[in-house]
C-alpha positions in Angstrom: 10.9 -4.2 -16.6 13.9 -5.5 -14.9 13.3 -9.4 -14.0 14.1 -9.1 -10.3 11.5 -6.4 -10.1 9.1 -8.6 -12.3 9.6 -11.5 -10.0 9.3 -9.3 -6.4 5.8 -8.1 -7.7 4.6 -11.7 -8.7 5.5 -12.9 -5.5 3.8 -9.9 -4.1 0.8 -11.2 -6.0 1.1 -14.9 -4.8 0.9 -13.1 -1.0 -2.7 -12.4 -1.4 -3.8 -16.5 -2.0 -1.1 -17.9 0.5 -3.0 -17.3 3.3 -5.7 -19.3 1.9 -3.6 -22.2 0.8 -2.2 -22.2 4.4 -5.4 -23.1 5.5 -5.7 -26.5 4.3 -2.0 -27.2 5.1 -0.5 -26.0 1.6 1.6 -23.2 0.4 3.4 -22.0 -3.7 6.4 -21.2 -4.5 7.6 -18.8 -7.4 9.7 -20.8 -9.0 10.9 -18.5 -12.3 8.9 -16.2 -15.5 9.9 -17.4 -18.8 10.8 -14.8 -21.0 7.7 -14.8 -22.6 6.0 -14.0 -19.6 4.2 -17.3 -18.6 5.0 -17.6 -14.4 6.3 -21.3 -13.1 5.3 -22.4 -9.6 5.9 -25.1 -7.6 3.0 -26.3 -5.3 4.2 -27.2 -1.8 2.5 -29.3 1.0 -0.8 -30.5 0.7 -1.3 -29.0 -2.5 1.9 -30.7 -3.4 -0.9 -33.6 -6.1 -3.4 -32.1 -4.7 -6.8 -33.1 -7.0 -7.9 -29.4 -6.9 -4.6 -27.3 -7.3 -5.4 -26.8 -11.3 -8.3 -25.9 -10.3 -6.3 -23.4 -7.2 -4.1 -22.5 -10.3 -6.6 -20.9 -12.5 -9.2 -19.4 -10.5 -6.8 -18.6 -7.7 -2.9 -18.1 -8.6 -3.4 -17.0 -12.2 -6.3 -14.9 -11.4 -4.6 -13.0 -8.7 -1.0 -12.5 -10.7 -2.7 -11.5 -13.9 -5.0 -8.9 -11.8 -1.8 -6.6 -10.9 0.5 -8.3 -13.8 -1.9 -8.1 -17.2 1.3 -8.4 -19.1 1.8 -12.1 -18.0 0.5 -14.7 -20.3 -0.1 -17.7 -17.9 0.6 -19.9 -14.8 2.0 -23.7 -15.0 3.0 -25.8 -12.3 7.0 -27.6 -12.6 8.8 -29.7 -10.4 11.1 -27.4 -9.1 14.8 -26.7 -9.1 
C-alpha cells in the first residue's frame, strides 16, 4: 500500500478518538509510520504529559488504528518534527 494512502487512512482512524480528546482540552497528531508499520504520534494540548495519555494511547489510539489497520504493529508517542 502506497504510504500516503497508509497515512490518510490512519489519520482517518485517529478521527474517531479526537472528539474525545477535545473534550478535556487535548488533541494527536500523526506524526509518520515507520516502515515496519509501528505509527508515531505526537500528543498535543492537555494531553501534551498528560498522566493518562499511555493509558489514551493503548486503549484508545492504538485500539482504534489497529481495528481498521490490523497490519500495523503499534503506537508510540515522539516529540515531533
Amino acid at each position: 500500500m502506497e504510504k500516503e494512502i497508509l497515512l490518510a487512512r490512519i489519520d482517518a482512524a485517529l478521527n474517531d478518538v479526537r472528539p474525545h480528546l477535545a473534550v478535556d482540552g487535548g488533541n494527536v497528531e500523526l506524526v509518520d509510520v515507520t516502515e515496519d508499520n509501528i505509527v508515531q504520534i505526537k500528543w498535543l494540548g492537555a494531553c501534551d504529559g498528560c498522566s493518562m495519555s499511555f493509558i489514551t494511547m493503548r486503549a484508545g489510539i492504538e485500539h482504534a488504528i489497529r481495528s481498521k489497520l490490523p497490519e500495523i504493529m503499534g503506537v508510540v508517542a515522539v516529540n515531533g518534527n
